[in-house]
N, C-alpha and C positions, 0 to 999 in steps of 0.2 A: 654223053654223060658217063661218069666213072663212079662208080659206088665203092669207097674200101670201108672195110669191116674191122677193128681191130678185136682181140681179144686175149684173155693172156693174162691178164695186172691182176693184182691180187696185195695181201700182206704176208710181208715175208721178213724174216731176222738177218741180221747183218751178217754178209757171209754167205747168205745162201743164194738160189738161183730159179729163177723164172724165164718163161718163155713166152714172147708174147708173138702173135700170131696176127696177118693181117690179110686179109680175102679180098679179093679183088671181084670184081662184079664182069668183067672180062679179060682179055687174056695175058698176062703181064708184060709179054711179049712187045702188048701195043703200049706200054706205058713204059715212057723216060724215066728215068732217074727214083725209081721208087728207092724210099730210105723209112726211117724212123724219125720226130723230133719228139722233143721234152719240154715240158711249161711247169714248170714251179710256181709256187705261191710267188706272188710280189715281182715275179723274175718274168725275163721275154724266152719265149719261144727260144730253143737255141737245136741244132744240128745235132745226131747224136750218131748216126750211122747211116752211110747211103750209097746205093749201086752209082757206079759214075759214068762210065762205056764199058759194056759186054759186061764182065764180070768182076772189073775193078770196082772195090770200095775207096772209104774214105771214113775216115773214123776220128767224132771229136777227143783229145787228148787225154780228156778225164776219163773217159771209157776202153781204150785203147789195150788190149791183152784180157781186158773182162768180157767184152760183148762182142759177140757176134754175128752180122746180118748174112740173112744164106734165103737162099729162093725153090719156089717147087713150083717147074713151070706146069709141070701137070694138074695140080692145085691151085693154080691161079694165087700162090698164098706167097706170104713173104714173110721171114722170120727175125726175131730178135733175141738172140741166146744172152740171157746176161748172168756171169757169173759173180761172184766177190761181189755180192750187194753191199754197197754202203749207206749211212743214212741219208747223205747227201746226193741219192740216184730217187729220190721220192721225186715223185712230178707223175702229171697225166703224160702221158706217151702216146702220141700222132703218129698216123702214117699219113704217108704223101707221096705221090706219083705227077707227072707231066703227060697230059695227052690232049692231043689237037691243041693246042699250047694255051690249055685251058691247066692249073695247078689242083689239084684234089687232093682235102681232106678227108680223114677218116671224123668220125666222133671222140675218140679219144678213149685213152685204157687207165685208170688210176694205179697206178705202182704206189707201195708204201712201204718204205724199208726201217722198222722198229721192231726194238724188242718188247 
């Protein structure tokens, strides 16, 4: 079993920038494809940023030049730099990894971007 931890989300004004932060319960090392996802009200699940082999990303469109996913493997931690917040980046924020091809979630981090 994999435990990740997110934390990070908070409320913040358009424009500005959070970091949210997600821990891992062991080494990242043993964990595929760890990313970020996002769930809005009324909306599915959607991709927001994710390692893909070695240290290529992948980045959904709408996020692309704002956010940034970066890793600390000595931290077992993995990060989400989002800059240029807009109102439309509110959602809970998931992390997610692949090990033993079992899929693990995190609990989830609430982002709220209002002024």
């Amino acid at each position: 079993q994999v435990q990740l931890v997110e934390s990070g989300g908070g409320l913040v004004q358009p424009g500005g920038s959070l970091r949210l932060s997600c821990a891992a319960s062991t080494s990242i090392y043993r964990i595929n494809n760890m990313g970020w996802y996002r769930q809005a009200p009324g909306k599915q699940r959607e991709l927001v940023a994710v390692f893909t082999s070695g240290d290529s990303t992948n980045y959904a469109d709408s996020v692309k030049g704002r956010f940034t996913i970066s890793r600390d493997n000595a931290k077992n931690t993995v990060y989400l730099q989002m800059n240029s917040l807009k109102r439309e980046d509110t959602a809970v924020y998931y992390c997610n990894g692949y090990w033993a091809f079992s899929s693990f979630w995190g609990q989830g981090t609430q982002v709220t971007v209002s002024s």
